[in-house]
LUMVEX-567373 format. One line per 5 residues: number of its first residue (from 1); their letters; for each residue x, y negated, z of C-alpha. Coordinates in Angstrom, 1 decimal. Layout:
BEGIN
NUM> A> X:Y:Z  ...
//
This chain:
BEGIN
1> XXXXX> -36.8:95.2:105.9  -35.9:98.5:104.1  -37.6:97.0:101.2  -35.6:93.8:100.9  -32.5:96.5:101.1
6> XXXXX> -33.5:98.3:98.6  -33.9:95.2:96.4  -30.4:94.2:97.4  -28.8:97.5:96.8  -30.7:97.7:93.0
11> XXXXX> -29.0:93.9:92.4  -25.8:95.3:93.0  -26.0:98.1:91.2  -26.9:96.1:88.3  -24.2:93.2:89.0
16> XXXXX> -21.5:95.8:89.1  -22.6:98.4:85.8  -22.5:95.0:83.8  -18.7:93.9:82.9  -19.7:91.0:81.5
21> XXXXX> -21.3:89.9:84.9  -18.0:91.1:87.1  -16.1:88.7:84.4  -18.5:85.8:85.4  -18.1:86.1:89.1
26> XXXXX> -14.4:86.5:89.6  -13.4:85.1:86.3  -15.6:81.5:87.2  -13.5:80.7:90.1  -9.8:81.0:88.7
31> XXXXX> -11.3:78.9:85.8  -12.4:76.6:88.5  -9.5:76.3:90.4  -7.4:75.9:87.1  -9.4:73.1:85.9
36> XXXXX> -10.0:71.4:89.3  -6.3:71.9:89.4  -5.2:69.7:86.7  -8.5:67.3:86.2  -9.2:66.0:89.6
41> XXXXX> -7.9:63.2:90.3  -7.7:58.9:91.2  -4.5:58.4:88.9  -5.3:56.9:85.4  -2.6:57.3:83.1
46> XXXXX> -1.9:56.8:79.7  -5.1:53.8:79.0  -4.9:52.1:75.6  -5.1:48.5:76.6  -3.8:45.5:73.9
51> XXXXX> -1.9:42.1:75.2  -2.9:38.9:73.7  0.1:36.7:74.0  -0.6:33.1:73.3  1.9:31.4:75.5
56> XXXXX> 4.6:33.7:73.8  7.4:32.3:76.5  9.9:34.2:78.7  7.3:34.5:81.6  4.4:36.4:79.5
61> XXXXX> 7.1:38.7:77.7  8.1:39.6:81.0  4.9:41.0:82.4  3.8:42.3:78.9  7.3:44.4:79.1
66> XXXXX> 6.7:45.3:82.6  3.3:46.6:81.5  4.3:48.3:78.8  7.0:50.0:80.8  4.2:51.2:83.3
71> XXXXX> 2.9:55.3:82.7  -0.5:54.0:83.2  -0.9:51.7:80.2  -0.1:52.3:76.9  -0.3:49.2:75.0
76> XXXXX> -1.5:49.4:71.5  -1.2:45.9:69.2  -0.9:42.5:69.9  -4.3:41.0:69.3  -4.4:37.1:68.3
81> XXXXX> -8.6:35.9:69.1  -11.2:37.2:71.4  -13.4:38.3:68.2  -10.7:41.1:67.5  -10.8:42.0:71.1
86> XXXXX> -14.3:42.1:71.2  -14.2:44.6:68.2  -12.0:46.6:69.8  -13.7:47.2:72.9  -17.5:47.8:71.0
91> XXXXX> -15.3:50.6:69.0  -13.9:52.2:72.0  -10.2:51.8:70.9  -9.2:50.2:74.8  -10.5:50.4:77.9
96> XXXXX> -8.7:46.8:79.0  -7.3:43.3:77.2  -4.6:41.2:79.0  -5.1:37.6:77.7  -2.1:34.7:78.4
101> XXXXX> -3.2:31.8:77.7  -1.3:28.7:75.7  1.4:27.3:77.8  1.5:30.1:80.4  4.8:29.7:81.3
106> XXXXX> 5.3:25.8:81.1  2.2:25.8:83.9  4.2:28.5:85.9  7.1:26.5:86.4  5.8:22.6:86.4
111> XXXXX> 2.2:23.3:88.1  3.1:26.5:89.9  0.2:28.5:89.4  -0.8:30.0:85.9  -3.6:32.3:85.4
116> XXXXX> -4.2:35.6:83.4  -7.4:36.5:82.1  -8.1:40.5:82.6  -10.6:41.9:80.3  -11.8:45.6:81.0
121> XXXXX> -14.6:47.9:79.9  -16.6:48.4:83.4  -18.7:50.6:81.9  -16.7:52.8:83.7  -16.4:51.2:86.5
126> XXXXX> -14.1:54.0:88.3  -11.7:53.2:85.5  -12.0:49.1:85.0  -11.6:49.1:88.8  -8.2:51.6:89.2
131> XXXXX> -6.9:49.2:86.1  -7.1:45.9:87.4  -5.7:46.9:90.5  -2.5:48.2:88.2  -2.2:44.8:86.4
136> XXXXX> -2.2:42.8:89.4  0.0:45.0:91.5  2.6:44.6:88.1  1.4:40.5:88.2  2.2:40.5:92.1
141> XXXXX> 5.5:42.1:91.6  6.7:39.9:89.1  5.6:37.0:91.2  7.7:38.4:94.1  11.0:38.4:91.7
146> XXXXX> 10.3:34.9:91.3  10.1:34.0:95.2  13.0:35.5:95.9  15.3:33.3:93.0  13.1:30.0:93.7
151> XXXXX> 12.4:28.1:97.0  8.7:27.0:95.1  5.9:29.1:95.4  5.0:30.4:92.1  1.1:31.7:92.3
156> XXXXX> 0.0:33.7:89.1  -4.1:34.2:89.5  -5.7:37.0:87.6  -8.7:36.2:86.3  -11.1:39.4:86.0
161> XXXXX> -13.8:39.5:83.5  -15.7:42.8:83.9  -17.6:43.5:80.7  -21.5:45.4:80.5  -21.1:45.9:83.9
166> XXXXX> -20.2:42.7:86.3  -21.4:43.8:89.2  -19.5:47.2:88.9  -22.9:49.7:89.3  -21.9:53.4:89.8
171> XXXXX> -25.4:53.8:87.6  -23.6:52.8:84.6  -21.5:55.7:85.1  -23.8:58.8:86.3  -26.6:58.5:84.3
176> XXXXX> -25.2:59.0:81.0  -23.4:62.2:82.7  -26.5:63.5:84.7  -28.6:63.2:81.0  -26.2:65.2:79.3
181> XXXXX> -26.4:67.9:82.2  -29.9:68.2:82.8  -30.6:68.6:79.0  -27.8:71.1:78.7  -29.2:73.0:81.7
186> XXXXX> -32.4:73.1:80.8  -32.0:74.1:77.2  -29.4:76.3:77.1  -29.4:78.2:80.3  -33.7:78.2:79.7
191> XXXXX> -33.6:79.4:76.3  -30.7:81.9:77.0  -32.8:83.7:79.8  -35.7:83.2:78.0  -35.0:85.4:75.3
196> XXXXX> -32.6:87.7:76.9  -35.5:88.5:79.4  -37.8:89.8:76.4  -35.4:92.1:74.8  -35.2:93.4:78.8
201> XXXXX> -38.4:94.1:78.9  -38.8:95.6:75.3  -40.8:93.0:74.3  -38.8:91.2:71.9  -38.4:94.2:69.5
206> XXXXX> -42.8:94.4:69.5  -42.8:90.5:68.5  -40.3:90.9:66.1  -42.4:94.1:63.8  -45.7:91.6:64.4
211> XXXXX> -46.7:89.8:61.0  -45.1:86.5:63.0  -41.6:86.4:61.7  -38.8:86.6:63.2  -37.3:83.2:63.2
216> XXXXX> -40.8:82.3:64.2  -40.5:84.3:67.2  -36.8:82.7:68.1  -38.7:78.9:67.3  -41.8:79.4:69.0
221> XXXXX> -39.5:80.2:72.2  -37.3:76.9:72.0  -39.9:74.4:71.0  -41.4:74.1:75.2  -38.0:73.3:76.2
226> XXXXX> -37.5:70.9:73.5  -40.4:69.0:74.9  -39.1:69.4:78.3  -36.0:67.8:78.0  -37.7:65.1:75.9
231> XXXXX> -39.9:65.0:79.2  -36.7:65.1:81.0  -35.1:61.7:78.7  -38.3:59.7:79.7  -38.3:60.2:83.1
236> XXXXX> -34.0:59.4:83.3  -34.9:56.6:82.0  -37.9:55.8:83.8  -36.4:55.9:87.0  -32.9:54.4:85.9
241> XXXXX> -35.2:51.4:85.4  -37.9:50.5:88.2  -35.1:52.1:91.0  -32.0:51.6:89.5  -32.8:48.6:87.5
246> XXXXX> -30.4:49.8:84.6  -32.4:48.9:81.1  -31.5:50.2:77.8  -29.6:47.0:76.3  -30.0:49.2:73.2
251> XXXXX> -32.8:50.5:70.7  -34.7:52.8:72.7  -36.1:55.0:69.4  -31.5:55.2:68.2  -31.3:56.5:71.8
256> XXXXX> -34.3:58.6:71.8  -32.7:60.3:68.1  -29.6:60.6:69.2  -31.2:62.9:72.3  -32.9:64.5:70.1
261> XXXXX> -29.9:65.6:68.1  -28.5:66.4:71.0  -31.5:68.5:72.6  -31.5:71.0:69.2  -27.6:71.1:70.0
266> XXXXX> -28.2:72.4:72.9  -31.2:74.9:71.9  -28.6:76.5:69.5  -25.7:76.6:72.1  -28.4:78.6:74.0
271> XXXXX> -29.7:80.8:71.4  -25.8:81.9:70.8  -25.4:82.7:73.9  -28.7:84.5:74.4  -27.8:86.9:71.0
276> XXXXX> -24.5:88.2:72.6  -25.9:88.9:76.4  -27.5:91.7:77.2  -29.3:90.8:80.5  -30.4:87.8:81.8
281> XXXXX> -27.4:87.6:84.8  -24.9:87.3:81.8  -26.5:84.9:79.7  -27.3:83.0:83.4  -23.3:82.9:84.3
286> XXXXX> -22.7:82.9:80.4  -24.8:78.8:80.2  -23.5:77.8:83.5  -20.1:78.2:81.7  -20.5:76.9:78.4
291> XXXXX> -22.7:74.1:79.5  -21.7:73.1:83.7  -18.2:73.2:84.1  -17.2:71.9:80.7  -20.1:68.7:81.5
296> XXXXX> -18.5:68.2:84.9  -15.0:68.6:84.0  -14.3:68.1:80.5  -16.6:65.3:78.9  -15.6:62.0:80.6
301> XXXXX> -18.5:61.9:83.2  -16.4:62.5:86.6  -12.3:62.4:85.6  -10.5:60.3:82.8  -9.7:62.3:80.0
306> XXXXX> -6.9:60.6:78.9  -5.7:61.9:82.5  -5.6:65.7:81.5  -3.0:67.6:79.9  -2.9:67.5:76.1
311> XXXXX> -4.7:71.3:75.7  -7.2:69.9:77.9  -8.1:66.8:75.7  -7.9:68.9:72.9  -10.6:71.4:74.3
316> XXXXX> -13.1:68.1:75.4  -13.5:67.6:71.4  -15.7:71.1:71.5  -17.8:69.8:74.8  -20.8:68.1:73.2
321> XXXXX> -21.7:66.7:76.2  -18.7:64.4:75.9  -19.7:63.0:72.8  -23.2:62.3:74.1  -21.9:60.4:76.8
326> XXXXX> -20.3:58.1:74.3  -23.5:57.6:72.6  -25.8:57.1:75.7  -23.3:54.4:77.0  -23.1:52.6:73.8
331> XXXXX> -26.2:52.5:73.5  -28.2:52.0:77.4  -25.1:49.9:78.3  -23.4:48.3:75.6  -26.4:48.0:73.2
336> XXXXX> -24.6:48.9:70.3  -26.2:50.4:66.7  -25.9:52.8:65.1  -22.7:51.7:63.2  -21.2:52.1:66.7
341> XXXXX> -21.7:56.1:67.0  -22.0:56.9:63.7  -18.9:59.5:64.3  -19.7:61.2:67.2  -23.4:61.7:65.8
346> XXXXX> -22.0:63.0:62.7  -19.9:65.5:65.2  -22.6:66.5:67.1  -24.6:67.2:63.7  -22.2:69.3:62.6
351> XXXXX> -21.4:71.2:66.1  -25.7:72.0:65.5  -25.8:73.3:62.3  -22.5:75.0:63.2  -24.2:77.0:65.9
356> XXXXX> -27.4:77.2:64.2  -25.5:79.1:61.6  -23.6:81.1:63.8  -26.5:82.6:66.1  -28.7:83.6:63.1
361> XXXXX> -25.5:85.5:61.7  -25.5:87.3:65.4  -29.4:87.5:65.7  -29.6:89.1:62.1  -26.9:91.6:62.8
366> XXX> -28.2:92.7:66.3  -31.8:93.1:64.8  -30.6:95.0:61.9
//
């Protein structure tokens, strides 16, 4: 017993010498509570959906106002065939279509019923879900204006059309997330402590005057959890398949690339962080920072962006993770090319090399 105090009193001692590690614990929680603060929650506002009017009578102009009037839809452009809506959604410009068809309004007042087609991206399902309910709560309303003026029954019908996801799996949504955070776990917080842990122990400095080089050195450490998280991508998938029985609609080598680029993203996320922490409780709280919260809050995987405050949708655009996320549902779920995510490749490309760039500036410069 006096033993494990002893151990506890030395972790103290080390937790509170260390600034950067008092930052961590009492800084992590206001940043937590802040971000909690203005990400969670169920309200979806602001989606870019487009209205396809054919009818083009009194009752469709009605709704579409009525929808556009609504805080939770921002409607973009009139689209005139299902080829342009199809575009739209493979590009990730909407997240729903509203479709009236020819002679909405004659069939509304000589039949009594009329239907609407609703077309949403259940990729997200969360978010397909929460906007169908809005359009036919707005549908249902308007139908209740007209019961009140007219003894006939007026029935409008909604007719839902769920797209890469019809039978609204919450797979389709967590496993592109829970791919991003492993990978980002693994690698940077791995390769942070890794490192750190040598130039603890004095055994950095002894690699770095042997005849290996020192770049060398810094690859020979990030090339296991390279393989790891390739490891890591096969079994995701794996088990997405036989027990979630979610297949890659997509090329499996594009997605297999694409983690790739993302993996060495990661590597040098963790190498920066590992090149400006001096023990290995910093760089710890230093990846769960840069790599947790951000994945969790930040990238699309649990709260809408489009939700957020505008600073916070401006920060996501640094959170590779969200960009992944993209790719690994355009990809697994959608089964688009490469034409598809050419962008956000090219982003993360240039977030690597950025970082690349920037730790061997710090390495060089601590080593010096």
């Amino acid at each position: 017993m006096k033993q494990l105090l002893s151990f506890v009193r030395k972790e103290f001692h080390h937790v509170f010498r260390d600034r950067k590690t008092l930052l961590m614990l009492f800084g992590l929680p206001i940043v937590q509570i802040i971000l909690f603060g203005f990400a969670l929650t169920n309200e979806i506002k602001n989606a870019k959906i487009v209205v396809a009017d054919y009818s083009k009578d009194f009752s469709s102009r009605r709704i579409t106002d009525k929808i556009e009037a609504s805080r939770y839809f921002d409607v973009e452009k009139n689209l005139l065939s299902h080829e342009e809506i199809e575009l739209a959604f493979k590009e990730g410009k909407i997240k729903m279509a509203v479709v009236f068809p020819e002679n909405f309004g004659n069939d509304l007042l000589h039949l009594n019923k009329a239907q609407i087609q609703v077309i949403a991206d259940a990729s997200d399902i969360n978010t397909a879900t929460t906007l169908t309910n809005y359009v036919s709560s707005i549908v249902a309303d308007y139908q209740a204006q007209l019961l009140v003026n007219n003894s006939v029954p007026y029935r409008i019908m909604p007719e839902v059309r769920m797209l890469y996801n019809p039978q609204l799996k919450g797979e389709h949504t967590f496993i592109p997330g829970m791919m991003a955070m492993i990978m980002m776990l693994v690698c940077v917080m791995m390769t942070a402590i890794s490192i750190v842990r040598e130039k603890e122990l004095g055994t950095m400095e002894i690699l770095l005057v042997s005849p290996f080089k020192p770049m060398m050195v810094i690859a020979s450490k990030l090339v296991p959890y390279l393989l790891i998280s390739l490891i890591n991508i096969t079994s995701i998938l794996l088990l997405s398949y036989f027990f979630l029985h979610l297949p890659v609609k997509g090329s499996i080598l594009l997605l297999y690339a694409e983690g790739l680029l993302f993996i060495l993203c990661s590597l040098s996320l963790g190498l920066l962080i590992s090149t400006v922490s001096q023990s290995q409780q910093t760089a710890m709280f230093g990846s769960l920072m840069a790599t947790m919260l951000p994945t969790l809050l930040l990238s699309g995987f649990m709260f809408p962006i489009e939700n957020m405050p505008l600073p916070l949708q401006v920060i996501s655009n640094v959170v590779p993770s969200k960009w992944f996320n993209i790719i690994v549902k355009s990809i697994m779920i959608k089964g688009l090319g490469f034409s598809a995510i050419w962008k956000e490749t090219l982003i993360i490309g240039g977030m690597t090399v950025f970082l690349l760039a920037l730790s061997y500036r710090k390495f060089k410069i601590r080593l010096a």
